[in-house]
matplotlib code that plots the C-alpha trace (Angstrom):
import matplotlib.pyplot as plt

x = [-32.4, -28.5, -27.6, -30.6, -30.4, -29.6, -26.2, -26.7, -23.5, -23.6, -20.2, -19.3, -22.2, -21.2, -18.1, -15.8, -14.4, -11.1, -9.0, -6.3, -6.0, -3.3, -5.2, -8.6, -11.1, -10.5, -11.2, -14.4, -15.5, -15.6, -17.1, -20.0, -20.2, -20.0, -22.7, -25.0, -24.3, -25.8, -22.4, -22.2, -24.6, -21.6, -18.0, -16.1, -12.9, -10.2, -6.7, -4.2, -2.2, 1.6, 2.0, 5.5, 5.9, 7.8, 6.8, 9.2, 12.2, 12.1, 11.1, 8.3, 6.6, 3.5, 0.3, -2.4, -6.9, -8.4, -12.0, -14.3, -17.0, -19.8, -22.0, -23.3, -20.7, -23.1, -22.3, -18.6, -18.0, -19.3, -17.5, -14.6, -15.2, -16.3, -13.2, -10.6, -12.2, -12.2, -9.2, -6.4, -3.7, -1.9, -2.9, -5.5, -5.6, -9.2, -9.4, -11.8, -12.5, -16.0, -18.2, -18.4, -21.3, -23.4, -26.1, -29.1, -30.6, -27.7, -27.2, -30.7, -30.0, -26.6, -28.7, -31.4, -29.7, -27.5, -30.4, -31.9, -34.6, -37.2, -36.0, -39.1, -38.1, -34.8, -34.7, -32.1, -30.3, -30.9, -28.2, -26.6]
y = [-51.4, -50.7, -50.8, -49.1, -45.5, -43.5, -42.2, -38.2, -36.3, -33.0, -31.2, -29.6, -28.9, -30.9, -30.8, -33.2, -30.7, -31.6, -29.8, -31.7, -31.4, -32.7, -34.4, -36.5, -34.2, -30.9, -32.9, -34.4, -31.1, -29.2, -32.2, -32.2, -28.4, -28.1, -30.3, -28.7, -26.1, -27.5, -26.1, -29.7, -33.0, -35.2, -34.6, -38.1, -38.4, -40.4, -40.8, -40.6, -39.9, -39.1, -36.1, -34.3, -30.6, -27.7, -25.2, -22.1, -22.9, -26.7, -29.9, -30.9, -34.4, -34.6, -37.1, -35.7, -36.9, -36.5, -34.6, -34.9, -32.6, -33.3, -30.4, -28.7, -26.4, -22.8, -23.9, -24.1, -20.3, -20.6, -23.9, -22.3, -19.6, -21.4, -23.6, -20.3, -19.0, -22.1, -23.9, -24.3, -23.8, -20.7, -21.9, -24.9, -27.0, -26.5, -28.0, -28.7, -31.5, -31.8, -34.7, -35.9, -37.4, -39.2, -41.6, -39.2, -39.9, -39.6, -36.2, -35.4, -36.0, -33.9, -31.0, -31.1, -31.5, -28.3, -26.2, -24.2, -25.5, -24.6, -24.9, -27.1, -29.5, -30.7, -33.6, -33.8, -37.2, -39.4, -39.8, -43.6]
z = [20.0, 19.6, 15.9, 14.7, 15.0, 12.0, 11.7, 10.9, 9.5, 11.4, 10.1, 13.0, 14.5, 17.8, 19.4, 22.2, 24.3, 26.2, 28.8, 31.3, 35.2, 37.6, 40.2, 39.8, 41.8, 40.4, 36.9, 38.9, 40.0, 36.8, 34.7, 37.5, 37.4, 33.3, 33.3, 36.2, 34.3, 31.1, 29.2, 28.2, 28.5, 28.9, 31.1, 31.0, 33.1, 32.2, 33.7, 35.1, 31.7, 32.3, 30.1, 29.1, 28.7, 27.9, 30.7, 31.9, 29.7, 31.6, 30.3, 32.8, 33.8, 35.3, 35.9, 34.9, 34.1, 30.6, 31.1, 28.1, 27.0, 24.6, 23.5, 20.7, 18.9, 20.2, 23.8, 23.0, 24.0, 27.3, 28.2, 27.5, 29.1, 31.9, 32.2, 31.8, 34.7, 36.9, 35.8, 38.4, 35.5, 34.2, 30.4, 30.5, 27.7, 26.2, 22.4, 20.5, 18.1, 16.0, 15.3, 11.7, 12.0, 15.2, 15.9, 15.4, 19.3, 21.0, 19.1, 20.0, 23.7, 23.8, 22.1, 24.7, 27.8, 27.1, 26.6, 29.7, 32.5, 34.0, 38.0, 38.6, 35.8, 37.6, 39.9, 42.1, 42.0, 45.1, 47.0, 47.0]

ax = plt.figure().add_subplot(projection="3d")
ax.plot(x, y, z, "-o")
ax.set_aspect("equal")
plt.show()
């Protein structure tokens, strides 16, 4: 029941993840791909956002999406990583912010579905 799960203060030990993109599938595709990847149990995409920018001596204006990453502050140097290499920007915004503190099952839930599995314990989704 919602309301009832124990908050747990976790200092750091989890982390929201965010890095910008300038069109809505490339922000799709590497939410879907962190997350096959099990860099992160969570990639939410938000936007468009219209950002401004200081970018080769120019003032610059752009639309860009918000992706989201939740995971567990160990996996943070692959996910960055990860998004370096597969980012279509020259310098891709990838900051981190950490949890204070969480409700103890959703915590729970991040930490397992970031940790490796066994190929015959996925199931593919079904396609709609």
């Amino acid at each position: 029941m919602a309301g009832t799960d124990p908050v747990r203060r976790v200092s750091g030990e989890y982390l929201q993840v965010q890095t910008t993109t300038d069109s809505r599938a490339e922000a799709m595709d590497l939410a879907r791909a962190a997350v096959e990847a099990r860099l992160a149990a969570c990639g939410q995409v938000a936007g468009p956002v219209a950002s401004t920018y200081w970018w080769n001596d120019e003032i610059e204006r752009s639309e860009e999406w918000f992706v989201f990453f939740k995971l567990p502050a160990d996996r943070y140097e692959a996910l960055a990583a990860f998004l370096a290499e597969r980012h279509s920007y020259d310098e891709p915004e990838i900051l981190a912010t950490p949890f204070a503190a969480g409700s103890a099952s959703f915590l729970n839930w991040i930490t397992e579905e970031t940790r490796p599995r066994d190929q015959a314990e996925v199931v593919a989704p079904a396609d709609s």
